[in-house]
C-alpha positions in Angstrom: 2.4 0.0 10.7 0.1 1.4 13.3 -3.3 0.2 14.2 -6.1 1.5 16.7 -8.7 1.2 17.9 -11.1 4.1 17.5 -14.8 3.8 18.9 -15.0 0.3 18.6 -13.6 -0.1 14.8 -10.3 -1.0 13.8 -8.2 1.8 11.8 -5.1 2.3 10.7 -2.9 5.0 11.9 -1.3 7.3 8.3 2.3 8.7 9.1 0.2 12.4 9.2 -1.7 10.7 12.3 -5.2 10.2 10.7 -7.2 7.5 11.1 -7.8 5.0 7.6 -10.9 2.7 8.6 -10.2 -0.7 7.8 -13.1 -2.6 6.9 -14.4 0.6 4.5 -10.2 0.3 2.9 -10.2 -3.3 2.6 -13.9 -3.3 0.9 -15.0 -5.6 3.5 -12.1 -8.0 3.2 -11.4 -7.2 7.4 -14.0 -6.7 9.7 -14.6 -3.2 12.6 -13.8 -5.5 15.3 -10.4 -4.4 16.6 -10.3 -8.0 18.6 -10.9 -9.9 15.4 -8.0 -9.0 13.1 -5.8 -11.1 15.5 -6.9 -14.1 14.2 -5.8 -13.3 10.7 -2.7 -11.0 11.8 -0.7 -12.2 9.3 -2.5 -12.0 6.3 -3.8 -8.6 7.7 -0.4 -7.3 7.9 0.3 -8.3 4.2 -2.7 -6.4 3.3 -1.9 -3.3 4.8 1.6 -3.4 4.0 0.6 -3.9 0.3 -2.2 -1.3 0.1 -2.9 2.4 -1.6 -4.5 3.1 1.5 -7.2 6.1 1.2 -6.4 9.9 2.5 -7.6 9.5 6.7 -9.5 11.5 8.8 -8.3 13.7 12.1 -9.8 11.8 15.5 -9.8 12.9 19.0 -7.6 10.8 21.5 -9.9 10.4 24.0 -12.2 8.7 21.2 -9.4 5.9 21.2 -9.9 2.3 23.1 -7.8 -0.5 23.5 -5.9 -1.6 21.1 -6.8 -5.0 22.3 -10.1 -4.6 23.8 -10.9 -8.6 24.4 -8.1 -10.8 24.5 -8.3 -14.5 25.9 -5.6 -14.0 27.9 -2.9 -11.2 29.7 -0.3 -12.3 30.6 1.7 -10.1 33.3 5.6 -10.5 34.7 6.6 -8.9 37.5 10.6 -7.9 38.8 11.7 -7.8 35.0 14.1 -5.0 35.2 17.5 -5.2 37.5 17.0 -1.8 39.2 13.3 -2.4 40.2 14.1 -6.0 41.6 16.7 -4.0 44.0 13.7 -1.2 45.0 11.4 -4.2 45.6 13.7 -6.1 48.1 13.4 -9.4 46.3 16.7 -11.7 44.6 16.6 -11.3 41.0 14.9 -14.5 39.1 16.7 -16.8 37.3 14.7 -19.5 35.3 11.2 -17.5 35.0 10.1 -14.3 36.4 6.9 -13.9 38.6 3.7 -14.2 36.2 0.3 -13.0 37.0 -3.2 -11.7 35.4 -4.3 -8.4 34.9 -8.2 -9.3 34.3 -9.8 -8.2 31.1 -12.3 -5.8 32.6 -9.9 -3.7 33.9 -8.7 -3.0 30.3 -9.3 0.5 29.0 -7.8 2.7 26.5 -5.3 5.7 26.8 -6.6 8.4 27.8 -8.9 7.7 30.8 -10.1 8.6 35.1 -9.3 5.7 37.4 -11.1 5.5 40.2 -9.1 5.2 43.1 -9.8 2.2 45.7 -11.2 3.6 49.2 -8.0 3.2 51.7 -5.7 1.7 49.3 -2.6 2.7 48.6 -2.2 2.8 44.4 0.9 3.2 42.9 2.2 2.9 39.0 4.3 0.8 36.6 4.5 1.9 33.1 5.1 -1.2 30.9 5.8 -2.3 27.4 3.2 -4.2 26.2 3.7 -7.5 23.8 0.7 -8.6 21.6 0.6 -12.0 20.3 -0.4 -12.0 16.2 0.6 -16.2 15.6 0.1 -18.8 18.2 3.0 -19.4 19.8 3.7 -22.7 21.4 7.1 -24.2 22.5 8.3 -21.7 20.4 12.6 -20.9 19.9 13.8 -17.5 21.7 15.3 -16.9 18.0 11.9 -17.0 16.2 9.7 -15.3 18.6 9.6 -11.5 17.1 7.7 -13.4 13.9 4.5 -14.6 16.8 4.2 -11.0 18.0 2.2 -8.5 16.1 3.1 -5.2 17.9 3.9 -3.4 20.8 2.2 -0.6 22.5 2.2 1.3 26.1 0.6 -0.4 29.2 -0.1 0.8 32.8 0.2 -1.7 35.4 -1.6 0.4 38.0 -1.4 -1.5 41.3 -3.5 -0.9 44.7 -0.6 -2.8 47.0 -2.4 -3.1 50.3 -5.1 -5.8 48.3 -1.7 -6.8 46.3 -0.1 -8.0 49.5 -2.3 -8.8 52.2 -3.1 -12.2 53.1 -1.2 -15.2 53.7 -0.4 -14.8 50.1 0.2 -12.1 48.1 -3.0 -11.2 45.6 -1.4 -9.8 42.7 -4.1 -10.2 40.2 -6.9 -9.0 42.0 -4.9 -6.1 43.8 -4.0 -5.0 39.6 -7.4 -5.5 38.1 -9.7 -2.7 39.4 -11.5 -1.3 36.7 -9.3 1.1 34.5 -6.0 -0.7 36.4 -4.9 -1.9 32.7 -4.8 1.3 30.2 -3.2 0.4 27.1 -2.8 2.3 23.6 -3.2 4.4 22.2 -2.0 2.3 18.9 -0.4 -0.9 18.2 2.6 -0.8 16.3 4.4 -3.4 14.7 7.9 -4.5 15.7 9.3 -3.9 11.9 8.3 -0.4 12.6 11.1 0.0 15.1 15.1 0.4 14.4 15.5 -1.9 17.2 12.4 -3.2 19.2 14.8 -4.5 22.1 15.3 -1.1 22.8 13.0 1.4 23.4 13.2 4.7 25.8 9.7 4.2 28.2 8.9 6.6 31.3 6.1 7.9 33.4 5.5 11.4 35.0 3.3 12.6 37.7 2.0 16.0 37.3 4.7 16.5 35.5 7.4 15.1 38.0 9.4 12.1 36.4 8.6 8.7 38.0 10.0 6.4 36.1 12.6 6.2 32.8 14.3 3.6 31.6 15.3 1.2 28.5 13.5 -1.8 27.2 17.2 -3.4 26.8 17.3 -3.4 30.6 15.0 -6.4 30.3 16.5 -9.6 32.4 14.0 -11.2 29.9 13.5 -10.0 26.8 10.0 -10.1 25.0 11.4 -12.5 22.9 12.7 -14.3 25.6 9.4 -14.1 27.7 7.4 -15.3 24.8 9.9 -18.1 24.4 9.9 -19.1 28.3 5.7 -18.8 28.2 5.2 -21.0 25.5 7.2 -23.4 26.9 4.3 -23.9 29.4 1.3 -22.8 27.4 0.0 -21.7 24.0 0.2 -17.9 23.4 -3.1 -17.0 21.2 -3.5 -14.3 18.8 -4.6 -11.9 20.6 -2.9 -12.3 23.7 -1.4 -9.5 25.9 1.8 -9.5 27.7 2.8 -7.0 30.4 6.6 -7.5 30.2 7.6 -5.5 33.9 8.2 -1.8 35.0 11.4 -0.2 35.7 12.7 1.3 39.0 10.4 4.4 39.8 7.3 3.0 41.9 5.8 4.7 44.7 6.1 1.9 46.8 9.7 1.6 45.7 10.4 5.4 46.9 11.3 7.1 50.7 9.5 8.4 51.6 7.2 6.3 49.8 3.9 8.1 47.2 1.0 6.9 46.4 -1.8 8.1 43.7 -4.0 10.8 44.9 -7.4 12.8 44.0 -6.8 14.9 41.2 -3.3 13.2 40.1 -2.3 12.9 36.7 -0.3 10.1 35.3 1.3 10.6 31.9 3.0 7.2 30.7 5.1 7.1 27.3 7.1 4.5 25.0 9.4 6.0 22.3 8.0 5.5 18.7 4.7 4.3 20.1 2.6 7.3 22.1 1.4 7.7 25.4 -1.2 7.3 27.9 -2.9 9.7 30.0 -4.3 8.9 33.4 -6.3 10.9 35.7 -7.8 9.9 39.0 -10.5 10.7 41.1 -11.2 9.5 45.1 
């Protein structure tokens, strides 16, 4: 099952790639509110797994926003894939990876322009994205597919002189100028996959590769992140978790590269879509 959000109203995504709105299919039962259904993912999911659902209608891309416009809280883990923890000079992590916030209002939908920071240095980290669809809390590694809703593509985009200066490093405010978090362009659910644990994802800039790798490259998996988070504190429906980038960063690179006016990012996940980034000086 794929979800969206399209111009502010929830839809559902037909296997011929039109767009079912939900709260005109369900008669009312669900709301427009993309944010809302979260709350009642799981009867939602029954519903729409269950329905005749009505012939869709073609939509635009760049009409799509994120697929989780509002969440409470994101949820971000850094040095998650082997080959990245090597670029990045660090040891790998053992018990928990580094965790951090991406703020909310630098969430945006797939296809988007970025403004870059004046004198920064912004580099990127494509990312699959976990969203929560059952509070988890304390929850077993074993059990945690049945608290996640879906998957889609995310863009850590990262300005690393704010990231790093300091006396500490300021990872959450050096990743959450506005359009730094592009998600989309749909949510789909992890029963939709022949193995979620294993997914192809990859960036390109103007058409260069950046970045491939394989979700099963994970030191922890997003079962295994959601297990280890709510160990400490309750996931919410709704939440978002960036679960790391693979080897492939600008900063990671010799000579090293950094975003520029004009640049185009393409990000993608196998069996989900991709994003589509553009940025401007």
């Amino acid at each position: 099952m794929r979800t969206a959000n399209l111009s502010g109203r929830l839809v559902l995504i037909r296997d011929d790639g039109t767009a079912v709105d939900v709260e005109q299919a369900s008669d009312g039962l669900f709301g427009a509110d993309p944010q809302a259904v979260y709350s009642r993912w799981p009867e939602f999911h029954a519903w729409a797994t269950d329905s005749d659902l009505p012939a869709g209608s073609p939509f635009d891309v760049r009409d799509l926003g994120a697929p989780v416009p509002a969440p409470r809280q994101v949820l971000a883990v850094g040095l998650n894939y082997r080959d990245h923890v090597v670029e990045s000079g660090f040891a790998l992590p053992d018990t928990l990876p580094p965790v951090f916030t991406k703020y909310i209002s630098s969430l945006t939908g797939p296809v988007t322009e970025v403004r870059l920071p004046e004198g920064g240095h912004t580099d990127w980290e494509v990312e699959l994205v976990a969203v929560i669809g059952k509070e988890a809390y304390r929850v077993a590694e074993d059990d945690a597919w049945l608290h996640v809703a879906g998957l889609t593509v995310g863009q850590d985009i990262s300005e690393r002189i704010s990231q790093l200066a300091g006396p500490a490093p300021q990872f959450s405010l050096g990743k959450s100028y506005p359009g730094f978090a592009p998600t989309g362009p749909c949510l789909v659910t992890p029963d939709a996959f022949a193995d979620p644990d294993d997914l192809e994802l990859g960036c390109s800039l103007n058409g260069e590769e950046m970045q491939k790798g394989r979700t099963r490259d994970l030191i922890f998996s997003v079962p295994a992140l959601v297990a280890k988070l709510s160990a400490v504190l309750p996931l919410l429906p709704g939440d978002v978790i960036f679960t790391g980038t693979p080897a492939g960063v600008g900063l990671g690179r010799s000579p090293q590269r950094r975003l520029a006016d004009g640049d185009e990012l393409v990000s993608y996940i196998e069996g989900v879509g991709e994003l589509r980034q553009t940025f401007r000086a």
